[in-house]
VEXMAR-105326 format. One record per residue: x, y, z of N, C-alpha, C, O in turn; residue number from 1. Coordinates in steps of 0.1 Angstrom, whole numbers, padded with zeros to 4 digits. Atoms other than C-alpha are relative to their C-alpha. Layout:
VEXMAR-105326
@n.x = X n.y = Y n.z = Z ca.x = X ca.y = Y ca.z = Z c.x = X c.y = Y c.z = Z o.x = X o.y = Y o.z = Z i = NUM
...
END
This chain:
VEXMAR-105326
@n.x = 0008 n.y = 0010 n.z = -0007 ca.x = 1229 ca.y = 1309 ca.z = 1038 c.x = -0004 c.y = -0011 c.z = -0010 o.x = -0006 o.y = -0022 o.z = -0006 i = 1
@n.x = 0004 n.y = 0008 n.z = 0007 ca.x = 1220 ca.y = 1294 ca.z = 1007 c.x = 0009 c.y = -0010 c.z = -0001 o.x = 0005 o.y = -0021 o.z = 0002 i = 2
@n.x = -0016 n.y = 0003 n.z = 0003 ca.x = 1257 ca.y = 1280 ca.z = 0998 c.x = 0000 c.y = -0012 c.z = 0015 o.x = 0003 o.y = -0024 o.z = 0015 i = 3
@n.x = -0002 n.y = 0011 n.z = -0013 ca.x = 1256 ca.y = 1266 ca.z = 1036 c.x = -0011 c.y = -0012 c.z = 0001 o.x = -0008 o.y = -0023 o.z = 0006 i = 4
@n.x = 0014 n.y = 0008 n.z = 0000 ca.x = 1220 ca.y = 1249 ca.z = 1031 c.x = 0004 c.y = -0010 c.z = -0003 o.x = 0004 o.y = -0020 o.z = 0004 i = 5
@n.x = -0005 n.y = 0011 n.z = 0008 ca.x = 1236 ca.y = 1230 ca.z = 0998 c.x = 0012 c.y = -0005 c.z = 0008 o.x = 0016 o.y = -0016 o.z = 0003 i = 6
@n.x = -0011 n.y = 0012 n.z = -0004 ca.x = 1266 ca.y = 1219 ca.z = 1019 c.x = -0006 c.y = -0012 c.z = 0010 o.x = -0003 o.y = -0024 o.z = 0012 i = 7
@n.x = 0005 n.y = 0010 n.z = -0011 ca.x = 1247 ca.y = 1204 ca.z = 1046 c.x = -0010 c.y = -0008 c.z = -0010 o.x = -0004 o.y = -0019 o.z = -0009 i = 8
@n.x = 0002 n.y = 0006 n.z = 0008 ca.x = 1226 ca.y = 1188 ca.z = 1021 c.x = 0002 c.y = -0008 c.z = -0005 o.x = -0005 o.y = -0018 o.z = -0008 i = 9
@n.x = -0010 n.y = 0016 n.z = 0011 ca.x = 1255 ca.y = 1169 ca.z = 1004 c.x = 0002 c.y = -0004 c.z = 0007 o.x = 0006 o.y = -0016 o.z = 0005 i = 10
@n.x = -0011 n.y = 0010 n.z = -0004 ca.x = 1270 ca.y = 1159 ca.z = 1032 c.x = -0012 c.y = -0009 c.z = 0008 o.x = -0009 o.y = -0020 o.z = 0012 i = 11
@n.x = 0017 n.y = 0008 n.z = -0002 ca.x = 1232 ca.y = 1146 ca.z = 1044 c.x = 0003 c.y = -0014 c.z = -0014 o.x = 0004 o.y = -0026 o.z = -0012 i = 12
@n.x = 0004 n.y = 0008 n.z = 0013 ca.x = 1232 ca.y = 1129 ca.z = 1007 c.x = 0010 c.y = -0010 c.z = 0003 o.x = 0009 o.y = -0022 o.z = 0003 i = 13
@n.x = -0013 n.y = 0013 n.z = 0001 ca.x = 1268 ca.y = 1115 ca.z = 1014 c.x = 0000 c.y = -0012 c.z = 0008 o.x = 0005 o.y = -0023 o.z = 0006 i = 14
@n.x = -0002 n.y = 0010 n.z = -0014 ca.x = 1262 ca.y = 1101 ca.z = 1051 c.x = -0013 c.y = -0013 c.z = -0004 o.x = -0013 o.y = -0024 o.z = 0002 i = 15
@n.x = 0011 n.y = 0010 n.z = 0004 ca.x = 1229 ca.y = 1080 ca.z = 1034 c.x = 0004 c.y = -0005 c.z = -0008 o.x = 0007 o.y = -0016 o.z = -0004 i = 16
@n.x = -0006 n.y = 0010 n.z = 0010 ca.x = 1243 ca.y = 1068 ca.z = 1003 c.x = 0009 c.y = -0008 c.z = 0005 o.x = 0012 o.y = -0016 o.z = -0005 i = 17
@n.x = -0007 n.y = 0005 n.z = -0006 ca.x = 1267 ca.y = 1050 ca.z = 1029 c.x = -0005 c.y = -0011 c.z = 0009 o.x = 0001 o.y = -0022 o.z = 0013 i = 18
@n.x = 0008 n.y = 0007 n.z = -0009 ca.x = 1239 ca.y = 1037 ca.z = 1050 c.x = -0002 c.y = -0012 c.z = -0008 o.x = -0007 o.y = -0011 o.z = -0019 i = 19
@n.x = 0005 n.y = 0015 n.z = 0011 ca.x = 1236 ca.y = 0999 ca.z = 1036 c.x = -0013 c.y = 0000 c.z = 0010 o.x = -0023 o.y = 0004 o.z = 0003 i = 20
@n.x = 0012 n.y = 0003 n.z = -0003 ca.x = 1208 ca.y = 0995 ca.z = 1058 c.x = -0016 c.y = 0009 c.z = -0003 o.x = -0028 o.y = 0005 o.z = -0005 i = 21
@n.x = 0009 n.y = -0004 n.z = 0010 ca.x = 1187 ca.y = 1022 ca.z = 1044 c.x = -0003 c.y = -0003 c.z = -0013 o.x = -0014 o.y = -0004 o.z = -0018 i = 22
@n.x = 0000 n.y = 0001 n.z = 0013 ca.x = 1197 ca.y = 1017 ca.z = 1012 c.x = -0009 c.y = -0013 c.z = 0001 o.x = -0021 o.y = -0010 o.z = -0002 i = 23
@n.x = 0003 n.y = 0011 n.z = 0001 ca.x = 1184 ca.y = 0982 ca.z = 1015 c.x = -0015 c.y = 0003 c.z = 0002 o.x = -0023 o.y = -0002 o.z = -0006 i = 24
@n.x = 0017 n.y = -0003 n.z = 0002 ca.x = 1147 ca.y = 0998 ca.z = 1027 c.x = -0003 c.y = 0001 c.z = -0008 o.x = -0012 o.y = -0005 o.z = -0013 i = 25
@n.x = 0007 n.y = -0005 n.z = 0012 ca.x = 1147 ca.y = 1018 ca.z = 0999 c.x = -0005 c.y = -0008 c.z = -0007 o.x = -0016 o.y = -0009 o.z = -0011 i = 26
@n.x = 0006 n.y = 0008 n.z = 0011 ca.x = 1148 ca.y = 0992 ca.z = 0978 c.x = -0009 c.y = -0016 c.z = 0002 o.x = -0014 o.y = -0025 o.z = -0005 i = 27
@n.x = 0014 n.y = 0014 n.z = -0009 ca.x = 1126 ca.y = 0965 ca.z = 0999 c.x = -0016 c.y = 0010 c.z = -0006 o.x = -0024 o.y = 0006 o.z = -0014 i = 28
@n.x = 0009 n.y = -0012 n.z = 0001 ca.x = 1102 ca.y = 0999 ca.z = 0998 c.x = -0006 c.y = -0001 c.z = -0021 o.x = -0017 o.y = 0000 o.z = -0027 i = 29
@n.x = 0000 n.y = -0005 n.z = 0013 ca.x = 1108 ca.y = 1002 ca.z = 0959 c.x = -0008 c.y = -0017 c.z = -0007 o.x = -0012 o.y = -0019 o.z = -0018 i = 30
@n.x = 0000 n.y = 0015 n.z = 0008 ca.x = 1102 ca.y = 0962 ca.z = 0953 c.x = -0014 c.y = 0000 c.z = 0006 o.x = -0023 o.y = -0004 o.z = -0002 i = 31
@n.x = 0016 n.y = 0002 n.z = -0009 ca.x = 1070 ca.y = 0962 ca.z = 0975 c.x = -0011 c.y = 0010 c.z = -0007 o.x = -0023 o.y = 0008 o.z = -0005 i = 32
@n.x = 0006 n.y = -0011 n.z = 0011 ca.x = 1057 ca.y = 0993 ca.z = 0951 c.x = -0006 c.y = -0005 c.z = -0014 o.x = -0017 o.y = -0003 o.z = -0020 i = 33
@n.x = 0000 n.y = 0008 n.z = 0014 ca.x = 1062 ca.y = 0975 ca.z = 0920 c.x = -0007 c.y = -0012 c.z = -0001 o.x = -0011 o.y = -0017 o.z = -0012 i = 34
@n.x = 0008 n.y = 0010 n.z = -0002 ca.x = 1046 ca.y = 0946 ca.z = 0933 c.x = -0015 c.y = 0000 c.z = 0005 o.x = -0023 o.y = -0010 o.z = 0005 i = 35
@n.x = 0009 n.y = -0005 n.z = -0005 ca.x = 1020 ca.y = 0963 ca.z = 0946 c.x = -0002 c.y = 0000 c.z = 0015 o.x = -0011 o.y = 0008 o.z = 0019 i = 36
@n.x = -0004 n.y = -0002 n.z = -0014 ca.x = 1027 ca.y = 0958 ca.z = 0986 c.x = -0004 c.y = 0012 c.z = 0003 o.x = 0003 o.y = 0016 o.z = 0012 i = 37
@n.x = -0005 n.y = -0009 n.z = -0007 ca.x = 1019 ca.y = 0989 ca.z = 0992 c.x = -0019 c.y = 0001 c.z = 0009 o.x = -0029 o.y = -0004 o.z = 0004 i = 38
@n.x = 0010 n.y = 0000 n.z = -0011 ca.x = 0991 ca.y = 0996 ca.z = 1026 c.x = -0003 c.y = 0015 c.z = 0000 o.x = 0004 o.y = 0025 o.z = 0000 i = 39
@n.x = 0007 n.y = -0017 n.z = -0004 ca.x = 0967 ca.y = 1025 ca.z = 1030 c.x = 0001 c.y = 0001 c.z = 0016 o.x = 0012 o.y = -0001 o.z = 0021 i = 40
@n.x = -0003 n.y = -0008 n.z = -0015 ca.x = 0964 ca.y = 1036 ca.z = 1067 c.x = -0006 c.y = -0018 c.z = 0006 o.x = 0001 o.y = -0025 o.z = 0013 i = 41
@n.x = 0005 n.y = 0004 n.z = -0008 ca.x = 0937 ca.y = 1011 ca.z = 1077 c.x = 0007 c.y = -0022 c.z = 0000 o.x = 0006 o.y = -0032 o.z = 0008 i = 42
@n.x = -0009 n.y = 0009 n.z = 0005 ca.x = 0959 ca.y = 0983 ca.z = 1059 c.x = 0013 c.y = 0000 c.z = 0006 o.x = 0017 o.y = -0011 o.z = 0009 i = 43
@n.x = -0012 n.y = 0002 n.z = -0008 ca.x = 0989 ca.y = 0988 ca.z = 1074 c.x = 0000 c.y = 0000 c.z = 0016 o.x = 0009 o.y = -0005 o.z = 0022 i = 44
@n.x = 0002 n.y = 0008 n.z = -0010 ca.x = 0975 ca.y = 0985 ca.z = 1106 c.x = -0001 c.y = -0010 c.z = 0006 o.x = 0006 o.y = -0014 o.z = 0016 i = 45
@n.x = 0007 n.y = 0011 n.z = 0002 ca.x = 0957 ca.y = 0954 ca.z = 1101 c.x = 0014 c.y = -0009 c.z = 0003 o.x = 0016 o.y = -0018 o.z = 0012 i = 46
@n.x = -0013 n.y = 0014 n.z = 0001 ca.x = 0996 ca.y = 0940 ca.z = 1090 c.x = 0008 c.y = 0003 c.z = 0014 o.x = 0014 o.y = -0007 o.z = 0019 i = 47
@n.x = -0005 n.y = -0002 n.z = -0009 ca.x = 1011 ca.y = 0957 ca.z = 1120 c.x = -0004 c.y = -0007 c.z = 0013 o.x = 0004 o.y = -0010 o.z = 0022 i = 48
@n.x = 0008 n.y = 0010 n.z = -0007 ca.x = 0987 ca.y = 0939 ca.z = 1141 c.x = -0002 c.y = -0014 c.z = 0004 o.x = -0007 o.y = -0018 o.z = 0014 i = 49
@n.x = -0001 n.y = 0010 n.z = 0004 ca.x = 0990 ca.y = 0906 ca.z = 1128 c.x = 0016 c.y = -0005 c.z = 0001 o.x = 0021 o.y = -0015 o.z = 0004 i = 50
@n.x = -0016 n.y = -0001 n.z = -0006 ca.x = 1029 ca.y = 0914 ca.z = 1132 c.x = 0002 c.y = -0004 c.z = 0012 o.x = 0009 o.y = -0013 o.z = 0015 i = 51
@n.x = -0004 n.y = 0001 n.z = -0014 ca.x = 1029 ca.y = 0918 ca.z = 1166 c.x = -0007 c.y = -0011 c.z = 0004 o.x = -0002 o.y = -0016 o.z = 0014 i = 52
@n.x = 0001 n.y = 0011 n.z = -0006 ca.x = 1010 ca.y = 0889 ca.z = 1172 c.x = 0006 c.y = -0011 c.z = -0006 o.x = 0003 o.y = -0022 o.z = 0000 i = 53
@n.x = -0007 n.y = 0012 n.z = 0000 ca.x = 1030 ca.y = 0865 ca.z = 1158 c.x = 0010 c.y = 0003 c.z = 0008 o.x = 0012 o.y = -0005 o.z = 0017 i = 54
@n.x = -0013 n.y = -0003 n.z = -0010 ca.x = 1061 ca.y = 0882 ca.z = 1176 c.x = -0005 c.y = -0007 c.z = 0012 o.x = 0000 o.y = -0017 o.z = 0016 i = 55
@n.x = 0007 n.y = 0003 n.z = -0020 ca.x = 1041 ca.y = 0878 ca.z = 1212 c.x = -0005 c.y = -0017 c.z = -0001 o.x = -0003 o.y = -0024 o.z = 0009 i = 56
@n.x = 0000 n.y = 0016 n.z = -0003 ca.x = 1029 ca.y = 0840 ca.z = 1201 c.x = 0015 c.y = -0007 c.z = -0002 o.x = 0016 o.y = -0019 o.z = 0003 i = 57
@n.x = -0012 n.y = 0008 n.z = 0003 ca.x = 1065 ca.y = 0831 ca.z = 1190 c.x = 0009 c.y = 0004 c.z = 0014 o.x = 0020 o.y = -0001 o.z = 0014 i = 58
@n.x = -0004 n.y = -0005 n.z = -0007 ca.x = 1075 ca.y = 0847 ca.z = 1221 c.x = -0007 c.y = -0010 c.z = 0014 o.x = 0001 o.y = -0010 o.z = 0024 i = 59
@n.x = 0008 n.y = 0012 n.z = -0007 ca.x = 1053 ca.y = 0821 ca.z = 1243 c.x = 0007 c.y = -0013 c.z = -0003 o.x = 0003 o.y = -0023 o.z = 0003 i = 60
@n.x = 0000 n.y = 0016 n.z = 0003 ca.x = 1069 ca.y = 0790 ca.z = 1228 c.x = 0011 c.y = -0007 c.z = 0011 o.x = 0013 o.y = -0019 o.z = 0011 i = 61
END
């Protein structure tokens, strides 16, 4: 079981290392860390909130 775990695992590890569009989070994720970007709960609301309203006024024009 264990032997099968680690295969499904790698081939998990292999199908993401492939993904450019993850990969590209990660490292949006990793630059936003380092910069300090990063939102607690009531913080990332706030920006998600402020998101969707520009979407919905740009969506009026």
């Amino acid at each position: 079981m264990n032997r099968e775990r680690k295969a499904i695992d790698q081939m998990d590890l292999d199908l993401f290392s492939k993904d450019k569009e993850l990969i590209q989070q990660v490292q949006k994720s990793r630059e936003d860390r380092e910069r300090g970007r990063i939102y607690d709960q009531e913080q990332g609301l706030k920006y998600l909130q402020h998101k969707i309203r520009e979407f919905e006024s740009e969506q009026n024009l």
